[in-house]
N, C-alpha and C positions, 0 to 999 in steps of 0.2 A: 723602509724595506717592505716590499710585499711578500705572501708565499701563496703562489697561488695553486699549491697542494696542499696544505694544514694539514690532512691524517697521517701524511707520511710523517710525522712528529713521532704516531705510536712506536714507531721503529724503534727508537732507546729505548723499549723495555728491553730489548735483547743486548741494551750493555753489559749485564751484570753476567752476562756468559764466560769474558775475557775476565772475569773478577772470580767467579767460582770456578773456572777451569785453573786459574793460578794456587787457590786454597785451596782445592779439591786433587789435583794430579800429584805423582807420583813423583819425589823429589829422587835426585840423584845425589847416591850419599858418596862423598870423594874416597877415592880409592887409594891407599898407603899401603907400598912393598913393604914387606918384615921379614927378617930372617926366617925367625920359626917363632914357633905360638904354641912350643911344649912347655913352655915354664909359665904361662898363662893360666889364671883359673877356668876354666870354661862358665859360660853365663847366656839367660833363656831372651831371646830379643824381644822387645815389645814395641808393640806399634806408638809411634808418634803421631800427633797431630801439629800440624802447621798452622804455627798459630800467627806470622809474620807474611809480606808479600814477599820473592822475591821476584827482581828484576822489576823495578818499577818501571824504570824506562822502556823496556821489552809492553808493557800493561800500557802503559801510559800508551803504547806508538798504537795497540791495538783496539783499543776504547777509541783512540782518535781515529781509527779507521772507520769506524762503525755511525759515529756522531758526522763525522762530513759527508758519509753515502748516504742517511740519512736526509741531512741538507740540502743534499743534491737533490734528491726524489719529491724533497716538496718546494723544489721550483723555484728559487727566492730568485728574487727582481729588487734592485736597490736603485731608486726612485731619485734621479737628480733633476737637478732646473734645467737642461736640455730636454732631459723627459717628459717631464713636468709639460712643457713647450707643447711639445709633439704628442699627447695623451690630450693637449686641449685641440689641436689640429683633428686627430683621431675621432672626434666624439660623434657620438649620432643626438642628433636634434628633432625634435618632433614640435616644429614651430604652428602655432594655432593664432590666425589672426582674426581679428574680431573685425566684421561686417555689418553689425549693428547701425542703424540709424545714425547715433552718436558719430558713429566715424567716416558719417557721410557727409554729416554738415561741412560750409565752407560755400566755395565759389567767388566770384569776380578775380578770377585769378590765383587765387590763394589758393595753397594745396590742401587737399582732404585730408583729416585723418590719418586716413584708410589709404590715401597714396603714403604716405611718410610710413604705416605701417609694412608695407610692400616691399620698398625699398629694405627697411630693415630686416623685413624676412628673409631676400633673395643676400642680403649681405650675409646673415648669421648661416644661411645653406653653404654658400662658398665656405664658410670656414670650417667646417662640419665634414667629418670623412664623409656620412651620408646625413641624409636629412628627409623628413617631410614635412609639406607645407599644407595645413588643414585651414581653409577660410570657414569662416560658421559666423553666424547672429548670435551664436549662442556659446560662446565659451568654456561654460561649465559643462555644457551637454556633452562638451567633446574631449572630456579629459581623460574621460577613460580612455576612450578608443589610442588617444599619445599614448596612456602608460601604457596597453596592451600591445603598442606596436615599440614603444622603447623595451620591454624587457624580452622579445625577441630581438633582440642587440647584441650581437658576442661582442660588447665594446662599453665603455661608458658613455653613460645616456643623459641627459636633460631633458625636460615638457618646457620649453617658453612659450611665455604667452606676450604677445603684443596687442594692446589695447589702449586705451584712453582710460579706461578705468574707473568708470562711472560705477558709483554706488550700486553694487546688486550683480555687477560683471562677474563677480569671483568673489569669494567670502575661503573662514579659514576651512572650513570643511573640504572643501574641493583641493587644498592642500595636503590636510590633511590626509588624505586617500591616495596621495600619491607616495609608494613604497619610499623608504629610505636612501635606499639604493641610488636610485633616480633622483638628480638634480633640478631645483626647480629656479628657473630666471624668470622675472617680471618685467617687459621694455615698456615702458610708457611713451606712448608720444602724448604730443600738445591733444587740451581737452579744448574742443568749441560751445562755449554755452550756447544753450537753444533760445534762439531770435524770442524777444516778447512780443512778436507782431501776430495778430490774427489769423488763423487759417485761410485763404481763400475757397470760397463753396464754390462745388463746382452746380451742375447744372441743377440734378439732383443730389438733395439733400436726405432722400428719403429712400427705400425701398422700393419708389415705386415704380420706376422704369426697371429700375437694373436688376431689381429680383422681383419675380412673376410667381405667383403662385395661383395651381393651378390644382382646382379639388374639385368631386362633385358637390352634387347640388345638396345633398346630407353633411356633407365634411364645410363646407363655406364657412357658416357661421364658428366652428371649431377652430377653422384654418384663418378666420378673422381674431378668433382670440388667443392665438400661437403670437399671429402676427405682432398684438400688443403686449404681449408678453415678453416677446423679443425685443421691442423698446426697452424694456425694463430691463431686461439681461445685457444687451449691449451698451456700445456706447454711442452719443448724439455724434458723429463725424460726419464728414463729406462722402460720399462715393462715387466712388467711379464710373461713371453713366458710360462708359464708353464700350461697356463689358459689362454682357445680360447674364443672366443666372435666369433656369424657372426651374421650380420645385413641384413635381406631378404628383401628387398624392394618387393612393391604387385606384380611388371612387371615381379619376374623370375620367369622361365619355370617349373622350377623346384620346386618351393614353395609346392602347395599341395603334394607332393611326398614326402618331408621333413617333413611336421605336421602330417602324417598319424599316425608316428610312435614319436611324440614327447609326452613329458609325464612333469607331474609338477617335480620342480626344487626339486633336492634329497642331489647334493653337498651343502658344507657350503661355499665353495668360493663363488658359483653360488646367493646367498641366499644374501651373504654378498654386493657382486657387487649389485644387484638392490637396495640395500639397500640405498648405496650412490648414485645410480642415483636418485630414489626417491627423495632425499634430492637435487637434483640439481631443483636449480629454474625453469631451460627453458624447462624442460620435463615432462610428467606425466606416468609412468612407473608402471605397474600390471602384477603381478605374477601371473602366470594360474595356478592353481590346479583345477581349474570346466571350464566349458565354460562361456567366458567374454562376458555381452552384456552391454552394454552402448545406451542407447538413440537412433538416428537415420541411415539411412544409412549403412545400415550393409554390412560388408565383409565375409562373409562364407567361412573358410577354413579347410575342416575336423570338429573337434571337436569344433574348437573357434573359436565366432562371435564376432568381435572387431568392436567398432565405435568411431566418434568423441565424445568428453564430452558434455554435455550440454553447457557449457561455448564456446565452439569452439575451445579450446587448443588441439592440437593431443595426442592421447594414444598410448603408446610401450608396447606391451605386450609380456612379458618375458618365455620361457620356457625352457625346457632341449630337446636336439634331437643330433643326429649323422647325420656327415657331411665329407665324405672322410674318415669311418673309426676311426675317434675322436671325442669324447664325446665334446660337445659345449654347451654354454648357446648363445641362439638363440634370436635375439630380433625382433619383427614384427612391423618398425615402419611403420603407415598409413600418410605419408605422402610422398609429392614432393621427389623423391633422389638428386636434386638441389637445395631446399630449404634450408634456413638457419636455419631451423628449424632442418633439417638432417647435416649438418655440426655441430650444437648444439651437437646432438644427440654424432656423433663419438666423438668430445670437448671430454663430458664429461664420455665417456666410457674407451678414452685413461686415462684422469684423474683419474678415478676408478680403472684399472688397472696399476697403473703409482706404480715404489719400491720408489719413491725418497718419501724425509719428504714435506711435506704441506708445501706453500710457508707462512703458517700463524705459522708456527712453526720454521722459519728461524729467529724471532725477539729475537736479543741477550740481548735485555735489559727487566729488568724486574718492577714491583711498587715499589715503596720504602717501606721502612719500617712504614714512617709520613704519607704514605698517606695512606695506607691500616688499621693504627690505627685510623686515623682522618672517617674512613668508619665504623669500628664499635659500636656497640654500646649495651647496657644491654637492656633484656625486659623491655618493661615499666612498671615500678613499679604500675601504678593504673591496670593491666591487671590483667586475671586472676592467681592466688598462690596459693600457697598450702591450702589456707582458701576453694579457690571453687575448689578444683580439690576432695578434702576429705569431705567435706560438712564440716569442722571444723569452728567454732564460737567463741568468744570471748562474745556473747549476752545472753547467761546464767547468769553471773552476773550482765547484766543490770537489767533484768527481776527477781534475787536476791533482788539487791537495790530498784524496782520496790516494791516487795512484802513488805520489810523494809517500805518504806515511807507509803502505805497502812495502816500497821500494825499502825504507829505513826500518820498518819489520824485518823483514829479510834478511837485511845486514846483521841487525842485533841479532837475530837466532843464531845464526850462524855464528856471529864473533863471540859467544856466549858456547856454541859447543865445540869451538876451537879450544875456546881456555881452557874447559876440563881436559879436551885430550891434552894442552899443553901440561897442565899439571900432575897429570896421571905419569904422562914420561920422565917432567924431572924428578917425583919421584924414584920412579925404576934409576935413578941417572944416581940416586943420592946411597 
């Protein structure tokens, strides 16, 4: 049994009213006709105290009035296996699939992952009063955002996660943080180990096409030693020659000549790269479609005014321009071209444009089966069901039984002040 009012419990403090109104009230003492009361002594009355109940029955009907209207007001819901049924049909799901590299492996036929993962999403929605479906590469990142949008839920809720499960996907932390309340289910599909075959390199292997860096003639040498420092910070991959990046530091000559004609980002490659730069910790990266002004210090160049953030971290502001006759995503960082800040900067662009898988998707072992069962868990049973999600009640037949005892109060008062009058008469009668 649920009660999905719990304070209306405090209500039985007002039992003990029907219990002190019975020791407390004024008893009627029975009335006996006498001839005369001259040969009587006279004598001084003194107050009694009631020290017995009477009518316990009359008490009893009216405590029990008191305990079922009670009952009534805090709602109770008695929870059967039909219910049970229908509370799991009822549930709101916030299913999060994983998108990760891992789940993309496969091919010659054979399903991905990441298909098998789909399908089981769109099945667990069907069964779900409501649902949402969160694709991410990143599954921890997005577990807040499920419990934030399951505990707006007037209903019981679960976070499933569907993934492969690869070492590093979810740990107990990211469990841990999800409220009580909230259920958590783990669907695994099949893991595909990562092929031991080599990378294929593509044309460039290097920097040197596909990210152009472009300083004055003070900055070169600086913007030469970023550049080798970015070896050191990234990683040796393939990249993408197919997709140009150039990096204009503020010293080239040529700079305003370049923004005249640059315009906001129109490719989805272009859209995509800043996307993961954003996401890199060491830089802060803004896409122009208006002119950018940030706080102090401005740089004026043509249309967009870029500064440093409030905080002091530098801003790379991103656009689309042509450069040698090829279409480019252009990035304008404001700082040093010897800085490490600017070594960062190429790091993580090679990264961005880098074919190889994530070095966080090279882990060939995955959770186990014990532990990923030992992580989940059912709604909690006292949270919101199907009783608050429908306004459904179980408190109608308290307030039934409520009216019953009423009705048999009534009768006992009354058949209770019938008998005195009855016995007052057969006295007079005797």
């Amino acid at each position: 049994m649920i009660w999905q009012n719990p304070w209306a419990w405090a209500g039985l403090g007002f039992v003990v009213l029907p219990v002190l109104i019975h020791l407390l009230g004024r008893g009627q003492a029975p009335r006996r006709v006498f001839p005369t009361l001259r040969f009587l002594p006279p004598s001084r009355a003194l107050p009694t105290r009631r020290r017995r109940i009477r009518d316990p029955l009359l008490l009893a009907a009216r405590i029990g009035i008191l305990v079922s209207a009670v009952m009534a007001l805090a709602q109770p819901f008695f929870v059967t296996s039909a219910r049970r049924r229908d509370s799991a049909r009822g549930m709101a799901r916030a299913i999060i699939v994983d998108t990760s590299a891992s789940m993309r492996r496969g091919g010659d036929g054979a399903a991905r992952p990441l298909d098998s993962a789909r399908v089981v999403a769109a099945v667990l929605a069907r069964e779900s009063r409501t649902s949402l479906v969160i694709e991410t590469g990143a599954p921890r990142r997005a577990v807040a955002g499920a419990i934030d949008w399951s505990a707006r839920q007037r209903r019981r809720a679960e976070v499933v996660i569907v993934s492969d499960f690869q070492a590093g996907t979810l740990d107990a932390h990211d469990v841990a943080a999800v409220p009580r309340r909230i259920g958590v289910r783990l669907s695994r599909v099949p893991f595909v180990p990562i092929s031991n075959e080599p990378v294929a390199a593509t044309q460039d292997s290097g920097a040197g096409s596909s990210i152009l860096l472009l300083a004055g003639v003070a900055e070169r040498d600086g913007a030469a030693a970023a550049q080798r420092a970015a070896a050191l910070l990234g990683v040796h991959a393939p990249i993408d020659s197919s997709h140009s990046v150039a990096i204009v530091y503020g010293g080239y000559e040529r700079r305003a000549e370049m923004l005249v004609n640059a315009r906001s980002l129109g490719s989805p490659w272009m859209s995509s790269l800043v996307a993961r730069l954003r996401a890199d910790s060491t830089i802060i990266v803004a896409a122009s479609s208006e002119p950018v002004s940030v706080a102090s210090s401005a740089d004026t160049v043509g249309r967009f005014v870029v500064t440093r953030t409030d905080s002091g971290r530098p801003a790379v502001v991103a656009v689309q321009g042509q450069f040698d006759g090829r279409d480019r995503l252009i990035l304008l960082p404001f700082v040093n071209a010897s800085s490490l800040t600017s070594a960062a900067l190429i790091a993580a662009t090679t990264r961005a444009l880098s074919d190889a898988t994530p070095v966080t998707e090279l882990e060939p072992t995955v959770v186990s089966d014990d532990v990923l069962r030992s992580w989940q868990r059912e709604p909690d049973a006292g949270a919101t069901s199907v009783a608050g999600e429908d306004g459904a009640s179980d408190g109608r037949w308290m307030w039934i039984i409520t009216l019953a005892l009423l009705g048999l109060e009534t009768w006992l008062r009354r058949a209770r002040r019938e008998a005195v009058v009855a016995n007052v008469v057969h006295d007079r009668a005797a």
